[in-house]
VEXBAKE-727330 format. One record per residue (C-alpha): residue in one letter; residue number from 1; x, y, z negated. Coordinates in pm, 1 decimal, padded with zeros to 6 digits. Each point is the difference from the previous one (the first is absolute). Example, Ala and Ser with C-alpha at 12.3 -4.5 7.8 and 13.67 -1.06 7.14 Angstrom:
BEGIN
<'A',1,<01230.0,-00450.0,-00780.0>>
<'S',2,<00137.0,00344.0,00066.0>>
***
This chain:
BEGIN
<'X',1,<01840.2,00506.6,00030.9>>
<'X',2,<-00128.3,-00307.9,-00149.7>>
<'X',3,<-00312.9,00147.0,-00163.6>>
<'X',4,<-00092.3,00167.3,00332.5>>
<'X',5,<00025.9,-00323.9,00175.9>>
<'X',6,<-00169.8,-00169.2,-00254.0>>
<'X',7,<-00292.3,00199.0,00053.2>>
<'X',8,<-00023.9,00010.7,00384.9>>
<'X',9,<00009.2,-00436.1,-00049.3>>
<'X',10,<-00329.9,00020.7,-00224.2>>
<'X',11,<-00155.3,00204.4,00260.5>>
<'X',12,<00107.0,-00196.2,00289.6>>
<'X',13,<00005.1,-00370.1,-00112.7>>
<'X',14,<-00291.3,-00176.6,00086.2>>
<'X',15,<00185.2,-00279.2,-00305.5>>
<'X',16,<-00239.7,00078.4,-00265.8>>
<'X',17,<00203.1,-00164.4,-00257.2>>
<'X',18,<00311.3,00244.4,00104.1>>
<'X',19,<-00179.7,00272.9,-00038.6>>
<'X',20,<-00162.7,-00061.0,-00330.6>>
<'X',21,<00355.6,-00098.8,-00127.4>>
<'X',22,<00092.6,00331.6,00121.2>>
<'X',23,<-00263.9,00204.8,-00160.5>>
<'X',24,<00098.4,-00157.0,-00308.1>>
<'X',25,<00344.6,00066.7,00039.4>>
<'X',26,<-00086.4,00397.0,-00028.4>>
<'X',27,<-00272.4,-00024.3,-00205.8>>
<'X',28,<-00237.7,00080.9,00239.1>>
<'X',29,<-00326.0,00106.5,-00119.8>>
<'X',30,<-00186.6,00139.2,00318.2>>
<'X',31,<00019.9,-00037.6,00325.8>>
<'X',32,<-00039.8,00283.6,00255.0>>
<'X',33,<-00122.7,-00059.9,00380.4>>
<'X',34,<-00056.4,00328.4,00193.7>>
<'X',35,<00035.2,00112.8,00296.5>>
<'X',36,<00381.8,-00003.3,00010.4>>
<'X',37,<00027.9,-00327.3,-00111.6>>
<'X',38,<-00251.4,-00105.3,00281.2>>
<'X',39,<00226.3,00176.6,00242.0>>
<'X',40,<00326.4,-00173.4,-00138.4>>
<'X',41,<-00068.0,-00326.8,-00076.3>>
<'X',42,<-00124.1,-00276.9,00169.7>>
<'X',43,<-00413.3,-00086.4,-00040.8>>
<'X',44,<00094.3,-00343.6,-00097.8>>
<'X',45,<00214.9,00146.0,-00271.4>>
<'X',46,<-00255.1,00205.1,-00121.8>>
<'X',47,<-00283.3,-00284.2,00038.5>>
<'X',48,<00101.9,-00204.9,-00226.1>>
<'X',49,<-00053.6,00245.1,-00302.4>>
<'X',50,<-00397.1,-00029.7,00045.5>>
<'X',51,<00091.7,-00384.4,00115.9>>
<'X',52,<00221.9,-00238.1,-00147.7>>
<'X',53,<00051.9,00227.2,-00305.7>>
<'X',54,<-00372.0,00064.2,-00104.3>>
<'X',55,<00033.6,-00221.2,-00291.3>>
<'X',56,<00326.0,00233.5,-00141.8>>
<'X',57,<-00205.6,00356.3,00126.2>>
<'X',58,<-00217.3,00168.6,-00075.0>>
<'X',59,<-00134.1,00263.5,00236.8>>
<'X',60,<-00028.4,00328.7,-00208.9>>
<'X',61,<-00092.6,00240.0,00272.7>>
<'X',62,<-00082.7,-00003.0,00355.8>>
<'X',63,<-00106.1,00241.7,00326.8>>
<'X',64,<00053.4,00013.4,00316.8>>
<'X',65,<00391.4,00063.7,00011.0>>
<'X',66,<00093.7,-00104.1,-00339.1>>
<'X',67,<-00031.7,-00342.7,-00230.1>>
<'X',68,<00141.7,-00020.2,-00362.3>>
<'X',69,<00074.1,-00299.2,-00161.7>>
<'X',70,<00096.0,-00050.9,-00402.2>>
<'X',71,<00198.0,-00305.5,-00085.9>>
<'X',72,<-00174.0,-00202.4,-00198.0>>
<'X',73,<00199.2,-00141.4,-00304.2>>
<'X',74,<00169.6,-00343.7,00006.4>>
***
């Protein structure tokens, strides 16, 4: 399934630019990282959501085993 692949590539990429194109793709407007995701995906993957895309989110909510992010517009 394309959309299911789709999604495990903006959790896994550490290509910023891929996964932003991605998000946009499916109208993303938050981003989830838990505890599964933590266990699924690669750290770099998930790195680069409080990384090399701070500029595009925004983190909404945060503790210890979970971060939110909202897509910002544009």
């Amino acid at each position: 399934d394309e959309r299911a692949d789709d999604v495990r590539r903006i959790y896994s990429t550490t290509d910023a630019s891929e996964a932003l194109l991605l998000m946009r793709k499916y109208g993303v407007e938050y981003v989830y990282v838990g505890r599964l995701e933590s266990l699924y995906y690669p750290r770099a993957g998930l790195e680069k959501f409080d990384n090399a895309l701070s500029e595009q989110l925004e983190n909404v909510y945060q503790n210890e085993e979970v971060k939110v992010y909202r897509l910002r517009e544009g």
